[in-house]
N, C-alpha and C positions, 0 to 999 in steps of 0.2 A: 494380062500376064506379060511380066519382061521376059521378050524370047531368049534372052542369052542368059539372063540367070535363074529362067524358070519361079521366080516368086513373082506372087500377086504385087499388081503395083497397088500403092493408095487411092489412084483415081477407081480403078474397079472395084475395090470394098465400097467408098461414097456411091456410085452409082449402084451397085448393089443393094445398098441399104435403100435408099431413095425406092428402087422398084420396089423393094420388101413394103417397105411402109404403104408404100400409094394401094399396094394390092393388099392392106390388110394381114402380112406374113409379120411374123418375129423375126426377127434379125440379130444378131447376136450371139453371145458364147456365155462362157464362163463370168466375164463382169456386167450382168445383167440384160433385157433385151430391150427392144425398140417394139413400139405398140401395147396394147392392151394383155392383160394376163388373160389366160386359159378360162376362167370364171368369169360367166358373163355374167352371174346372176346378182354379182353386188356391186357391179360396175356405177361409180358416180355419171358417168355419160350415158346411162340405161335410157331407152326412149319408153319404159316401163311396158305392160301389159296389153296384149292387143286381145288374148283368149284368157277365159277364165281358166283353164288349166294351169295357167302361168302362176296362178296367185294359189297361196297356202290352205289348206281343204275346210275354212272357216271363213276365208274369204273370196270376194267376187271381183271381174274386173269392170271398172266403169271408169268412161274417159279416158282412160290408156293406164288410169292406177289401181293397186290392190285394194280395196279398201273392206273393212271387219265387216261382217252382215248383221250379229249382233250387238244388240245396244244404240243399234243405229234406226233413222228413222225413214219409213216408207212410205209410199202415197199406195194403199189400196184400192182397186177401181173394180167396181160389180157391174160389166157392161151387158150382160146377158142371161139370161136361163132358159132351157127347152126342157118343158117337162111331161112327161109320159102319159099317155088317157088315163094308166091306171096306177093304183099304188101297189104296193108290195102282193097284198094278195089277193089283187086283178078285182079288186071295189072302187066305184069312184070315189075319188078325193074328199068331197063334200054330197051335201045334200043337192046343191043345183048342180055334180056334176063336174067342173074344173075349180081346181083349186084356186087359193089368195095365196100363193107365193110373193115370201120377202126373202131377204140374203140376210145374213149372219158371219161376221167375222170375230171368233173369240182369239185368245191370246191367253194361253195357261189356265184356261177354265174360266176365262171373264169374258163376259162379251162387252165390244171393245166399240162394236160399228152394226149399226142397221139398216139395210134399206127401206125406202119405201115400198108400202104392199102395193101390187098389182091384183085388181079385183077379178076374179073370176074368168082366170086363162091358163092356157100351158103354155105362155111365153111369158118373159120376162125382160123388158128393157128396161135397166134401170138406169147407167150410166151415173153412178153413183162413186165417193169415194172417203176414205178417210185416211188420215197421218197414224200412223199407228209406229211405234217400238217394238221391234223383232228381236225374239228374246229366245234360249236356248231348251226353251219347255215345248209348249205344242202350240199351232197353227192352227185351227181348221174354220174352212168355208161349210157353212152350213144355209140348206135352204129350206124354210117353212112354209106351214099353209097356216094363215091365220084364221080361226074358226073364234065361236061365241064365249064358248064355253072354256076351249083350253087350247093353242096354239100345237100344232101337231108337225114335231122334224119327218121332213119328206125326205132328206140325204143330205151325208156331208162328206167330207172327207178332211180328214186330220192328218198332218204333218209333224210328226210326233219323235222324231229323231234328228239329232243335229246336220246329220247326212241331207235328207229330204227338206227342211228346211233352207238350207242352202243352194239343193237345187232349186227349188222352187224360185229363189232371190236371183239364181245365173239363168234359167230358163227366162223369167221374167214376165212369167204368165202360168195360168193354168187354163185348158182349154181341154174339157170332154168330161165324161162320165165322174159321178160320183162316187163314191164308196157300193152303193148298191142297185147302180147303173138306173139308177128313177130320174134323175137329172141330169142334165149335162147345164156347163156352166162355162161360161168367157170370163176371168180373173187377170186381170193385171198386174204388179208388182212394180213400183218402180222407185230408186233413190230419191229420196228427198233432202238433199244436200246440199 
């Protein structure tokens, strides 16, 4: 400021602005300002998505960008099964005893992917997986016991709303109980892009 005539000189506005900018502040009046506008969210300098909250309630974040969950394609991985001595109402599985648990991934009421059976256990390693299209109908992991005569679902659990679905693709796994707590299951989820 000039002490004798009280107005700002022009060197303290240039410096003024200079600190505004380096810290990231607007600077400026009425004919426009210095820096970025108030909206960061359509900014072309965006470093994009770090949290899936960032990204719009159909999309996930992956790699720092939003990108759509449906119609897009994903790698499914069936790494695991633990299944219960007994089934539903406290009978063994089979006739020897433990079941032939396989995985089951359908898609809109089609199944889509199978594992390989495991003979006669209540674990299940399968490490198994398939490219599957996630589409905005239903989801579900399902796991069987395969017998002689007619294949018998031991639990699944279905993902049957666009909400859950979605989690399922931001969580990026499924890990524990079934629909009627007989299975637990280790499920992967991952972009295949």
């Amino acid at each position: 400021m000039d002490s004798t005539s009280g107005r700002i000189t022009p060197v303290f506005i240039v410096l003024a602005a200079l600190v505004g900018l380096a810290s990231g502040c607007a600077v400026g009046g009425g004919y426009g300002s210095y820096g970025d506008d108030d909206d960061l969210s359509n900014d072309d300098d965006a470093t994009g998505c770090v949290e899936h909250i960032q990204c719009d309630g159909d999309e996930f974040c992956s790699e720092n960008e939003c990108e759509l969950v449906f119609g897009r394609s994903f790698e499914v991985i069936f790494w695991a099964a633990d299944i219960e001595p007994f089934d539903g109402s406290g009978s063994d599985w089979d006739l020897t005893g433990a079941p032939d648990p396989f995985g089951v991934l359908s898609i809109d009421g089609e199944e889509v992917f199978e594992t390989d059976v495991v003979d006669d256990s209540l674990t299940a390693d399968w490490g198994e997986s398939a490219n599957v299209v996630v589409t905005q109908q239903t989801l579900c992991i399902e796991v069987w016991d395969e017998d002689l005569a007619a294949d018998d679902l031991m639990d699944a659990r279905c993902f049957s709303t666009q909400e859950s679905i979605v989690d399922l693709v931001r969580d990026g796994e499924f890990v524990g109980f079934l629909t009627d707590e007989l299975v637990s299951i280790d499920v992967e989820v991952l972009p295949n892009f």
